[in-house]
N, C-alpha and C positions, 0 to 999 in steps of 0.2 A: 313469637311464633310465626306472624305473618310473614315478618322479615327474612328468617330462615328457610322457609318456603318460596318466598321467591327468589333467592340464592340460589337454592338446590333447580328449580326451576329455568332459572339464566342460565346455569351449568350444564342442564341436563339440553338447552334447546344448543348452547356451544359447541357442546361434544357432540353433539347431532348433522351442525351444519360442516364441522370439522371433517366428520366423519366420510360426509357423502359427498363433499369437496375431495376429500382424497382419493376415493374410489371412481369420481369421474374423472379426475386425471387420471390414474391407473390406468381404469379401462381404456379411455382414448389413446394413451402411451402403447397399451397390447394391442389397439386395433393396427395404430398406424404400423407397427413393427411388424405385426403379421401381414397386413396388408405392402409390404414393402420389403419382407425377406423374400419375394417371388422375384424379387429381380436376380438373384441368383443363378437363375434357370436360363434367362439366357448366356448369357458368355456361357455356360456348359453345353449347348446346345451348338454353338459356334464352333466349341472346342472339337465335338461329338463330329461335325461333320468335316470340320479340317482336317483331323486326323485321322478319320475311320474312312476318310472319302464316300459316304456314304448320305442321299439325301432324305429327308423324310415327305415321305406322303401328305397330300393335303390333309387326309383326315388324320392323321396323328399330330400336323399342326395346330388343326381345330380342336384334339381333343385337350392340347396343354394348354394353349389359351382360353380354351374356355371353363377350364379349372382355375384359373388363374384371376377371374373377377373384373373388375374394371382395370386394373392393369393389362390382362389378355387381351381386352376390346381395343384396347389403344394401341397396342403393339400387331395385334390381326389389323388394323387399320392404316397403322405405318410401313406396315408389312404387304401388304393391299397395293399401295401406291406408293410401294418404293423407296419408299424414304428408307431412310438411318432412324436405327433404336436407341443411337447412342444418346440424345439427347434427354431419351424417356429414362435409360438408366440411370446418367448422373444425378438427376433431379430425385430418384428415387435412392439412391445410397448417399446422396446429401442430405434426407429427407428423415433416413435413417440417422445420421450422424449427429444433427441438431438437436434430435430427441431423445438422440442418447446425451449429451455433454451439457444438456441443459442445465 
């Protein structure tokens, strides 16, 4: 009896650690991916103003970066002083790619 109890007991703490091991990779897997589909937005934004010749306003710049989370602050800040986004994109759609093919 005691035996059988603690079987069902190692099983049940197994399934348990299994469980909540799976669902913190999940979740960190949908964070990073959501947190890293926002790079999308630029090159359309590029596209939008190449094409349309048309530029946007400071405050319509501020309001997509600041929807956009710590990826916006970094880009309003590349963006700030000129630099190139290109570096902040590649790292963010490699970023994506690794954690998908993992």
């Amino acid at each position: 009896m005691y035996g059988v109890t603690m079987v069902k007991l190692n099983r049940l703490f197994t399934v348990t650690i299994g469980f909540m091991t799976l669902s913190m990779v999940n979740g960190m897997v949908v964070r990073i991916a959501l947190m890293c589909s926002n790079v999308v937005i630029f090159p359309m934004l590029w596209l939008i103003k190449t094409l349309t010749g048309q530029r946007m306003t400071n405050g319509q710049r501020a309001q997509i970066y600041h929807s956009m989370g710590i990826i916006g602050a970094e880009a309003a800040h590349l963006e700030r002083n000129g630099m190139s986004k290109g570096g902040l994109i590649w790292s963010l759609v490699l970023t994506l790619f690794i954690f998908y093919f993992m």
